[in-house]
C-alpha positions as MATLAB code, in Angstrom:
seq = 'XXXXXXXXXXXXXXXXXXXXXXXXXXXXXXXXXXXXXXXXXXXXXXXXXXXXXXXXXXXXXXXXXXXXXXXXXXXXXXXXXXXXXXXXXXXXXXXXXXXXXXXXXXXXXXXXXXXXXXXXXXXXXXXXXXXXXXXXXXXXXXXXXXXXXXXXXXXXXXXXXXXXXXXXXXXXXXXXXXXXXXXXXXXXXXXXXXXXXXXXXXXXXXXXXXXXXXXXXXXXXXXXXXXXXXXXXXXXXXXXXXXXXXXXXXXXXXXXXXXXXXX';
ca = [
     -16.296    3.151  -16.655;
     -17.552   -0.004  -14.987;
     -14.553   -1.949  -13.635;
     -16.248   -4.800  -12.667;
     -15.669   -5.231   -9.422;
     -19.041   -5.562   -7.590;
     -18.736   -9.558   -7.410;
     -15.048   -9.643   -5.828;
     -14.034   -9.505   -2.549;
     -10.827   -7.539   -1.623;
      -8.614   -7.642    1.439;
      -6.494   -3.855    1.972;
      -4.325   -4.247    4.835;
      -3.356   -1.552    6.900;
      -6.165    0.588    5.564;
      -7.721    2.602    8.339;
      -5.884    5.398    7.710;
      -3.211    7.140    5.157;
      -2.803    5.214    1.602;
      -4.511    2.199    2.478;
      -7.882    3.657    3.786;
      -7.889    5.371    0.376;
      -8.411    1.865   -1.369;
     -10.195    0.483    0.253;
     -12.670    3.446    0.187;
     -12.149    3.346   -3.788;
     -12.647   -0.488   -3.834;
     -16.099   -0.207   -1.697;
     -17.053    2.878   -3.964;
     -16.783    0.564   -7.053;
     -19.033   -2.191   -5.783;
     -16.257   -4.531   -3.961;
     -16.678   -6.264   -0.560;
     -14.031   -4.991    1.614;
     -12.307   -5.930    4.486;
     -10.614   -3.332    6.710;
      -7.478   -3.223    8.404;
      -5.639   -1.832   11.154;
      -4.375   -2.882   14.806;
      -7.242   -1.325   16.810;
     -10.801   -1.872   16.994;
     -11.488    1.672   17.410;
      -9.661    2.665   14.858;
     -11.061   -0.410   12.414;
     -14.609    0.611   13.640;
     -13.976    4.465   12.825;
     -12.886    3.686    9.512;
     -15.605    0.884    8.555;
     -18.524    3.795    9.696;
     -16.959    6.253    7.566;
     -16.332    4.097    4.446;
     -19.943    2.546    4.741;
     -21.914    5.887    3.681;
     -20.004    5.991    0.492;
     -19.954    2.093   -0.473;
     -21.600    0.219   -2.926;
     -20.031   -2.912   -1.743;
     -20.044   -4.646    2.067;
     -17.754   -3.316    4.323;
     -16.024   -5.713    6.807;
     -13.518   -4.690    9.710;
     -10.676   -6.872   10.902;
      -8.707   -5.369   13.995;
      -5.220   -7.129   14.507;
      -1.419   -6.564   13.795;
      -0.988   -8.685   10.889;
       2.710   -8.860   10.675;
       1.954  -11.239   13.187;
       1.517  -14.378   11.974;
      -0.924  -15.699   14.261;
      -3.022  -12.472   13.863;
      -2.609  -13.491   10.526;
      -3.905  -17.131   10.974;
      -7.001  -15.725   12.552;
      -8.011  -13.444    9.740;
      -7.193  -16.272    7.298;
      -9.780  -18.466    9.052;
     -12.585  -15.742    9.187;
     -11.947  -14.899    5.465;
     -10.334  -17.787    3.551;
     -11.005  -16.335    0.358;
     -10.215  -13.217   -1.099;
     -10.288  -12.183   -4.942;
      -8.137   -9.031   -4.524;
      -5.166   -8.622   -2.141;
      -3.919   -5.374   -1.586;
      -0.290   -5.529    0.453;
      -0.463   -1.893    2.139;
       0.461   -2.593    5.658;
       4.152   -1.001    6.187;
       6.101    0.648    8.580;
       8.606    3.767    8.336;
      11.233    5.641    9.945;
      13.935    7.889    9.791;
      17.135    6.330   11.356;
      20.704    6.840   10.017;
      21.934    3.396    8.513;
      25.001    3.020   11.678;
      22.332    4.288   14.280;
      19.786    0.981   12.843;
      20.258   -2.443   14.482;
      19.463   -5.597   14.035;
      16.420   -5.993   15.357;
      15.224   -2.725   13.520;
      16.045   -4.220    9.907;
      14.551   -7.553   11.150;
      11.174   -5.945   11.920;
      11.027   -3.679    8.805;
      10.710   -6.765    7.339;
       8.691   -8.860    9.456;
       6.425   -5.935    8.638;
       6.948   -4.593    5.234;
       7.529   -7.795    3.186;
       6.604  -11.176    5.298;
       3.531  -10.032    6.136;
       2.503   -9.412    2.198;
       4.211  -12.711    1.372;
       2.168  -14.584    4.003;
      -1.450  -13.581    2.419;
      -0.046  -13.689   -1.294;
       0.626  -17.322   -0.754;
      -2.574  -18.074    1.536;
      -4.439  -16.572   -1.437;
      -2.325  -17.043   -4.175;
      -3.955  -21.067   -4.760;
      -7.625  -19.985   -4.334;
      -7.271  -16.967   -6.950;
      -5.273  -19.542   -9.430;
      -8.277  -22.153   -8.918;
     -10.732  -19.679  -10.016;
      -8.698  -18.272  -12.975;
      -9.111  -14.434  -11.864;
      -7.276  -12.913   -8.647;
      -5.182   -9.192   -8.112;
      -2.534   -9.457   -6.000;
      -0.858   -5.526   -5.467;
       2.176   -4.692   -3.218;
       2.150   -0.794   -1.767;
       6.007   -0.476   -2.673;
       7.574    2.621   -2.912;
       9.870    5.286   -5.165;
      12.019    4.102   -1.908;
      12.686    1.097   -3.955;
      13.987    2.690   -6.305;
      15.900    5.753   -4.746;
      16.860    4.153   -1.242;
      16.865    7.096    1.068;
      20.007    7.269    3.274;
      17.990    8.476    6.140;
      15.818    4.857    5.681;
      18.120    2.383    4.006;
      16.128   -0.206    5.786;
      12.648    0.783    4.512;
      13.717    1.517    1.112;
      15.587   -2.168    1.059;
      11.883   -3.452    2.326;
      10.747   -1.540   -0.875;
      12.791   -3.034   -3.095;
      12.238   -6.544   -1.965;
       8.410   -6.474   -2.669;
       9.270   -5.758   -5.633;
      11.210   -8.508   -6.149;
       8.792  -10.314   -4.200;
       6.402   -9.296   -7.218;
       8.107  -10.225   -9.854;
       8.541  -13.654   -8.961;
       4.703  -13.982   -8.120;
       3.903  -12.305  -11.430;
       5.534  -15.328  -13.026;
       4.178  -17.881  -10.484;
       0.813  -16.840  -11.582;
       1.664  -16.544  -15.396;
      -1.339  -17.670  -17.590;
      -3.646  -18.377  -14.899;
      -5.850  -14.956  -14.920;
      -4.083  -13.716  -11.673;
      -1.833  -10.629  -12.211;
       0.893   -9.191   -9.249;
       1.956   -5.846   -9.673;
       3.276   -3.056   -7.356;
       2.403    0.586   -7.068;
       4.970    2.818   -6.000;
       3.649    5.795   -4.387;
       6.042    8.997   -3.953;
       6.029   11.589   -1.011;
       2.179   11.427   -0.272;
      -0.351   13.710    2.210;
      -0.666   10.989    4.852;
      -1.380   11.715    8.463;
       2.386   11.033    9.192;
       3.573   14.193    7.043;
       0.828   16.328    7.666;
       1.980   16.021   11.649;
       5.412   16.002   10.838;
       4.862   19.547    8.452;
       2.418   20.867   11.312;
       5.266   20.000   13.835;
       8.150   21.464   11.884;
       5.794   24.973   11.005;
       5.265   25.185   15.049;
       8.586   24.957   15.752;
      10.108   26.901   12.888;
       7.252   29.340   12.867;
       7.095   28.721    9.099;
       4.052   27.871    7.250;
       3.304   24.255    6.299;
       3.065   25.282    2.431;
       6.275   26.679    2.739;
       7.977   23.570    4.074;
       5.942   21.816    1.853;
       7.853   23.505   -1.077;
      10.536   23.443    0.794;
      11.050   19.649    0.862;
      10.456   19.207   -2.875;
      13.313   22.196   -3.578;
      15.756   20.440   -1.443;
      14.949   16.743   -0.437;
      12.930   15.472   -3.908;
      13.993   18.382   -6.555;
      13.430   15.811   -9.120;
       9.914   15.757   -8.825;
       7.870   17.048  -11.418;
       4.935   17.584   -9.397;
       6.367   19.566   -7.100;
       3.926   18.794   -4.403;
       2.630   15.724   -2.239;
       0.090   13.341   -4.029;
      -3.300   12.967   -2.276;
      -4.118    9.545   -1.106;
      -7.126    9.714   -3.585;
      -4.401    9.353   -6.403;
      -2.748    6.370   -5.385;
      -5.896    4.734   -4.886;
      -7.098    5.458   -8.327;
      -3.560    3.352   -9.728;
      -4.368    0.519   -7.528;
      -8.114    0.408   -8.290;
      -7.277    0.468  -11.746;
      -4.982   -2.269  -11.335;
      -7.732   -4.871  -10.016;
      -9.660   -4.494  -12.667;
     -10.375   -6.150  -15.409;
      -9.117   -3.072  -17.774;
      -5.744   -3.943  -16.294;
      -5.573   -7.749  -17.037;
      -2.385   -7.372  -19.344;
      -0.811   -5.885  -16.854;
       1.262   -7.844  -14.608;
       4.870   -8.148  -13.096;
       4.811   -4.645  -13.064;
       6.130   -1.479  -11.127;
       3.359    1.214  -11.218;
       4.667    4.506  -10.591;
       2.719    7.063   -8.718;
       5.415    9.248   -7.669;
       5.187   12.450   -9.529;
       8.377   11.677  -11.534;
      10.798   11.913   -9.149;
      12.770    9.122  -10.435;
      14.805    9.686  -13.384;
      15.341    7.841  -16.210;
      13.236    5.840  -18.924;
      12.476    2.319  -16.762;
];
């Protein structure tokens, strides 16, 4: 299936490891220009060498924190125009809701939601000039399901997808969809060293604690494993395509059915 996407250029940030470096390697591998993301040059350069030897498209490397909005400024000024925008840049942690200050909740969102906001309405006016543009937000079943150990991520969650909403309609009739894809409990290099940790420590094996979590922390699931970064990607490539121009305003679930209901 040819999505059409050798023409556009797409901006994933966050995306030299995890969730994010799994777009953008599924953007480049369907023809897209990408630009990649992440605070160091090492780790940008590492990623961009990797990606290049299975792209179709350009690959493009940005190094800088950009929930800082002068970071920010400067990547806006190198690449003023983007066709897809892919919000993946995030932050999380386990802290008890008493035990999280101020400051904590303030940069959560600095992080999680200004930082998306920021590009979507740097962007936002190009994509709506040229009739076509794909704005995505990496949300999260968080949203939905606010953990208790990470009320302030999961209220981050939330609020891009509020965030998205309002943007869907924004953009209403002008060719430019917003959506968000919420990922579930995913094989990241943050739970792969937290499992490894744990089975050192516990002497347990990693595919035990594995099944472990999904008995007793996400027994909803229907899954009943971690997705692969590969599968998330997949959602959000779909979702800049031009197969997915009806959607829009949307909450994509990629979470393996952990949360219940019919919405």
């Amino acid at each position: 299936m040819d999505l059409q996407l050798t023409q556009k250029i797409a901006l994933v940030t966050g995306s030299t490891a995890g969730i994010g470096n799994g777009i953008a390697t599924a953007l480049a591998a369907e023809g897209a220009t990408v630009i990649v993301n992440g605070r160091t040059g090492a780790a940008v350069e590492a990623a961009v060498t990797k990606m290049k030897s299975l792209a179709k498209g350009e690959v493009l490397g940005f190094a800088g924190d950009l929930s800082d909005a002068s970071v920010a400024d400067t990547l806006l000024k190198k690449h003023p125009s983007v066709d897809i925008l892919v919000n993946n840049l995030g932050i999380y942690k386990r802290q008890g809701f008493f035990e999280t200050p101020d400051e904590d909740w303030m940069h959560f969102y600095e992080v999680n939601v200004l930082s998306g906001i920021r590009f979507a309405r740097a962007y936002g006016q190009g994509m709506r000039e040229r009739k076509w543009g794909r704005i995505v937000f990496i949300s999260s079943e968080s949203g939905l399901l606010i953990p208790v150990d990470m009320t302030n991520y999961g209220v981050t969650k939330t609020a891009q997808i509020a965030v998205m909403r309002g943007l869907a309609r924004e953009f209403g009739g002008c060719g430019v969809t917003v959506n968000c894809v919420l990922p579930g409990p995913t094989r990241t290099e943050g739970i792969s060293t937290m499992l490894a940790d744990e089975a050192k420590k516990t002497g347990r094996s990693v595919a035990e604690l594995e099944k472990d979590f999904f008995t007793n922390a996400r027994p909803t699931s229907l899954i009943q494993r971690l997705a692969e970064p590969e599968e998330i990607a997949n959602m959000v490539v779909y979702a800049c395509s031009d197969g997915a121009s009806s959607t829009t305003g949307a909450s994509l679930r990629v979470e393996g059915g952990i949360v219940t209901g019919l919405g």
